[in-house]
C-alpha positions as CSV (number, residue, x, y, z in Angstrom):
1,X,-4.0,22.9,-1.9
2,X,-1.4,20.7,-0.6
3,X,-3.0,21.0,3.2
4,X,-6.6,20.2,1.2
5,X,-5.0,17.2,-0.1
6,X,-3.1,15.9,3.6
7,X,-6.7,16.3,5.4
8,X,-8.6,14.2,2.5
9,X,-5.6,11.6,2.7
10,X,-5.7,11.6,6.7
11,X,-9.6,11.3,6.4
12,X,-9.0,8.4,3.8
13,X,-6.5,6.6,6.5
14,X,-8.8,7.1,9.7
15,X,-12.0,5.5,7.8
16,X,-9.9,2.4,6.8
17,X,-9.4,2.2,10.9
18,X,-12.7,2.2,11.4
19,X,-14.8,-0.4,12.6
20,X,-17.2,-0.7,9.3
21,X,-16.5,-4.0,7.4
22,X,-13.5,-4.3,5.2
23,X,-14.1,-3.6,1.5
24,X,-11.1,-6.5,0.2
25,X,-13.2,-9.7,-0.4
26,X,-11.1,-13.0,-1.6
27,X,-12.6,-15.5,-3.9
28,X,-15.0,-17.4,-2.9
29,X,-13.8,-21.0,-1.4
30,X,-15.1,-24.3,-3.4
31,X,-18.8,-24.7,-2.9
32,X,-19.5,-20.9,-2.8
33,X,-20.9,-19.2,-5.2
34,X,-20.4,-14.7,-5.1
35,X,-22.1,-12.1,-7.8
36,X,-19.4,-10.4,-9.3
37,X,-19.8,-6.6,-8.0
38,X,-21.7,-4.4,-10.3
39,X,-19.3,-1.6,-12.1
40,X,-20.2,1.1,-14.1
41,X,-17.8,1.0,-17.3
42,X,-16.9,4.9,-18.2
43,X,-17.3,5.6,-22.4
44,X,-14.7,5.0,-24.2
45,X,-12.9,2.1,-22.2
46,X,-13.4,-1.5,-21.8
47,X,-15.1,-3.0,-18.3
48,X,-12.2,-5.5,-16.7
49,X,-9.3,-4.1,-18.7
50,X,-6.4,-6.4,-17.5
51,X,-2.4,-5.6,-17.7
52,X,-1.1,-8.8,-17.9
53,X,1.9,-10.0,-19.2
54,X,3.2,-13.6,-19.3
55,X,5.3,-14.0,-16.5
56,X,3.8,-11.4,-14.6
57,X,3.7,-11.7,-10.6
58,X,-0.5,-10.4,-10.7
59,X,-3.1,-9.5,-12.7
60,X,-5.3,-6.1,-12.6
61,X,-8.4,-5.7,-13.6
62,X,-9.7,-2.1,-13.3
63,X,-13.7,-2.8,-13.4
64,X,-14.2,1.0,-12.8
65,X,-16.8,3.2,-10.7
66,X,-19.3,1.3,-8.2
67,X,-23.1,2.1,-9.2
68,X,-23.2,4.2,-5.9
69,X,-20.2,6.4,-7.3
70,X,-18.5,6.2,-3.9
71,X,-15.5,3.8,-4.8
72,X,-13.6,2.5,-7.6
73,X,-13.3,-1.1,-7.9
74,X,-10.6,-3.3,-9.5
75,X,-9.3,-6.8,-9.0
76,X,-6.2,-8.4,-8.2
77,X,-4.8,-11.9,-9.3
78,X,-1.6,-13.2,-7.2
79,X,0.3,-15.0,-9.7
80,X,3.7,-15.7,-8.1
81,X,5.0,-17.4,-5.1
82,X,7.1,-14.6,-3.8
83,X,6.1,-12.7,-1.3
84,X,4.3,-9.7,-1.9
85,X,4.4,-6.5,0.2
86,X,2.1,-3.9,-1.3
87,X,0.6,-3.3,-4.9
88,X,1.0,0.5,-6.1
89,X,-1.6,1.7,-8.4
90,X,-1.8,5.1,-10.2
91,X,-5.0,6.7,-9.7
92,X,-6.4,9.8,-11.6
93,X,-9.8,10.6,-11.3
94,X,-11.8,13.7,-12.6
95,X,-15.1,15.4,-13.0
96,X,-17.4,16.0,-15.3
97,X,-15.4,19.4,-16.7
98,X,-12.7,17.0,-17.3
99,X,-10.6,18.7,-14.2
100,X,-8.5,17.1,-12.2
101,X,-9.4,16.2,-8.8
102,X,-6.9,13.5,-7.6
103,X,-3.7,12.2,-9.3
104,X,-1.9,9.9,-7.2
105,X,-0.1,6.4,-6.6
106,X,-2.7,4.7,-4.2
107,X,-1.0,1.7,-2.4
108,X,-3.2,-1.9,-1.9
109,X,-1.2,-3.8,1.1
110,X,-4.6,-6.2,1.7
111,X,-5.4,-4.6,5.0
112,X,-8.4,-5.7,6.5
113,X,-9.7,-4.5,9.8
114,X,-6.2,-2.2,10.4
115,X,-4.1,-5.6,10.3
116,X,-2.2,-6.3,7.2
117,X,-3.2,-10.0,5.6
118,X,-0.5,-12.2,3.8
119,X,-1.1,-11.5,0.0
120,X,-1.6,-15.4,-0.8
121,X,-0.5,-16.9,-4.3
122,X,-3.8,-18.4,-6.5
123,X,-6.3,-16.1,-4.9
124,X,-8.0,-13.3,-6.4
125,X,-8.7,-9.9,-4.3
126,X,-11.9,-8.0,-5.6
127,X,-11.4,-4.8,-4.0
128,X,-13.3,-1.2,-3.8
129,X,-11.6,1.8,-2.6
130,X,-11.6,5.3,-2.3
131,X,-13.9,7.7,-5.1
132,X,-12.4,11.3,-4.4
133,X,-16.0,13.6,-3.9
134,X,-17.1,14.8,-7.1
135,X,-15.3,12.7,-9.4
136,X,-17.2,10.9,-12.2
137,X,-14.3,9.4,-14.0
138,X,-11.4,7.5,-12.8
139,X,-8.5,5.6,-14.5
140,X,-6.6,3.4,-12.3
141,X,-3.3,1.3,-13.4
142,X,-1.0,-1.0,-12.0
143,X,2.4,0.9,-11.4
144,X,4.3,-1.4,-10.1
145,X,4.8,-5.2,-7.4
146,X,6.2,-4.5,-4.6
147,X,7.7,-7.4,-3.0
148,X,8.8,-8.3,0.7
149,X,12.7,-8.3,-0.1
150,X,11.7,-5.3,-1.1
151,X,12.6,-5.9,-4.7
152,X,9.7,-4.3,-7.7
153,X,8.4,-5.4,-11.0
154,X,6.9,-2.8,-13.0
155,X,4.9,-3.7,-16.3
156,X,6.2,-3.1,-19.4
């Protein structure tokens, strides 16, 4: 199982080294005008639920499964002048029988085209990322901020 799970994971990291267009969009400058991507909400849970809390560095917005069930898609709002390093998310998605398929603390560094971007205060990242094969529910949560003097905040 655990060699099933290092060969999805290195498949993961070699298609986000591909060539195909990044998937992490920021907001649109003034004058522009962007849809918001179209999520299916799962039963049972809000579309867009947000953990924030005053004071907090970001925002997170899970928005759920993409209509082509290949990706999950969320958004994140930088809030804080501090640098940010990486975002860590805890991801659990399952399928229909309720098993689970992936349980795991996915990490969102705005990479875009294998090159790492500054994580810029004000903007807000809508991003879509990996749907494990199968699954037809997903939560995802924000775990914790990591930050570039590699100090964390975690939400309460």
């Amino acid at each position: 199982m655990r060699t099933y799970i290092a060969v999805i994971l290195a498949a993961v990291f070699v298609a986000g080294c591909s060539n195909k267009p990044a998937s992490t969009n920021t907001q649109p400058t003034a004058g522009e005008q962007s849809a918001p991507p179209k999520v299916e909400s799962s039963p049972g849970r809000e579309s867009a639920v947000s953990q924030a809390t005053t004071g907090a560095p970001i925002e997170f917005s899970y928005l759920g499964i993409t209509p082509d069930k290949k990706n999950i898609s969320y958004k994140i709002r930088i809030n804080t002048d501090k640098p940010i390093s990486q975002v860590d998310l805890a991801v659990k998605e399952t399928d229909d029988s309720g098993k689970v398929l992936m349980d795991t603390t996915m990490l969102w560094q705005n990479i875009v085209h294998s090159t790492q971007q500054p994580i810029e205060k004000g903007k807000t990242y809508d991003v879509q990322d990996y749907l494990y094969p199968g699954a037809t529910k997903a939560e995802c949560k924000l775990k914790r901020v990591v930050f570039q003097d590699h100090t964390t905040w975690s939400p309460k």
